[in-house]
C-alpha positions as a printed NumPy array, in Angstrom:
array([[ 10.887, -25.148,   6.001],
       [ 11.114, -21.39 ,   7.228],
       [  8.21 , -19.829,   8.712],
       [  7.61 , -18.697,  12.626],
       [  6.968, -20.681,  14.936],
       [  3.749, -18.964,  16.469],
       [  1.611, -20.25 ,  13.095],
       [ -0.669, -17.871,  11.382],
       [ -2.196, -16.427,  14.08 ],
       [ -6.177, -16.162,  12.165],
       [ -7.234, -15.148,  15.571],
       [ -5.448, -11.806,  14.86 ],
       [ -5.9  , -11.486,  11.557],
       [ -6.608,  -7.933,   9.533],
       [ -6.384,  -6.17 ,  13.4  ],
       [ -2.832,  -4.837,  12.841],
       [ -1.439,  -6.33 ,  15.601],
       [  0.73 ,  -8.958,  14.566],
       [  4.298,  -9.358,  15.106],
       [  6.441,  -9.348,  11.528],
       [  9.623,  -9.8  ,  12.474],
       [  9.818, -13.464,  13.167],
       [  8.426, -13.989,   9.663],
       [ 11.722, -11.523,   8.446],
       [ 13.79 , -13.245,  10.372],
       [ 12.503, -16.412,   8.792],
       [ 13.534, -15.172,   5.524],
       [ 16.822, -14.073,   6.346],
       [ 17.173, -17.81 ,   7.519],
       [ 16.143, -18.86 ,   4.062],
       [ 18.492, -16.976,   2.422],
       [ 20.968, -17.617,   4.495],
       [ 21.199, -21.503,   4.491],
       [ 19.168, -22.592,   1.612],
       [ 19.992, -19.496,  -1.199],
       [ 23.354, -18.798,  -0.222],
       [ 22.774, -15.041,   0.331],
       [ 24.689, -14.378,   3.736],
       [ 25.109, -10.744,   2.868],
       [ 21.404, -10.211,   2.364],
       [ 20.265, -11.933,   5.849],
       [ 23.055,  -9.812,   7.294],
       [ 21.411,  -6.961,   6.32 ],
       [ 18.107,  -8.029,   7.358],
       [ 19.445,  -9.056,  11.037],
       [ 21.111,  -5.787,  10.897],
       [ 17.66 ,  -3.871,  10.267],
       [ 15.717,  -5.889,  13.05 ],
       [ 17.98 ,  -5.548,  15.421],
       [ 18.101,  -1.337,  14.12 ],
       [ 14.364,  -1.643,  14.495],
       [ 14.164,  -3.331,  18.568],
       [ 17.293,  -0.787,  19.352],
       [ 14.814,   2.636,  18.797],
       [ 12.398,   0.906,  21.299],
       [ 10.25 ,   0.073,  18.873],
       [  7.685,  -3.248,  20.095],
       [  4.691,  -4.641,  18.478],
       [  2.124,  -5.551,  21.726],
       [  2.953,  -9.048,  21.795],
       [  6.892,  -7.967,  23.179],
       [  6.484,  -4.697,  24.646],
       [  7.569,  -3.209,  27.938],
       [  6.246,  -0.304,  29.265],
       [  9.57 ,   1.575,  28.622],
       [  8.666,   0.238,  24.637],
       [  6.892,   1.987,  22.033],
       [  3.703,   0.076,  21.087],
       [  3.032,  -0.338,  17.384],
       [  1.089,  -1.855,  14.84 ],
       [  1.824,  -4.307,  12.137],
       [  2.716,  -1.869,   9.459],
       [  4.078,   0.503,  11.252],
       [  6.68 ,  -1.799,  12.326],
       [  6.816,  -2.973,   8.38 ],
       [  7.855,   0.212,   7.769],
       [ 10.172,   0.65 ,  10.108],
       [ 12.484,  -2.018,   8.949],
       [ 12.113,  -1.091,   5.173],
       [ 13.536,   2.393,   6.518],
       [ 15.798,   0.315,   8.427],
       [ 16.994,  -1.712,   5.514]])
């Protein structure tokens, strides 16, 4: 019932380059209407949106003013973020 809409992307896979955040933002959905756990998405909303605001962009939605990174870089950020 929750999952991104782009699929799983096999074309991609194991490169690094993959976008996570619509697959957090899936879960936050989850736990938001199906768990119950408002607080919890909020936080996770709260990190993504921490995570686009210092410019950070996996390739897929960069700008040239954006800082390019990998899958688990951008992981990372939004555990730091959370």
């Amino acid at each position: 019932m929750y999952e991104p809409s782009h699929g799983s992307a096999p074309d991609i896979a194991g490169k690094g380059v993959a976008n996570p955040l619509a697959t957090i933002l899936s879960a936050a959905m989850m736990l938001r209407y199906s768990l119950g756990k408002a607080n919890q998405a909020d936080r996770i909303e709260t990190a993504v949106k921490k995570v686009l605001a210092q410019g950070l962009r996996t390739g897929d939605i960069a700008t040239p003013d954006d800082r390019t990174v990998g899958t688990k870089e951008m992981g990372d950020a939004m555990l730091a973020a959370l």
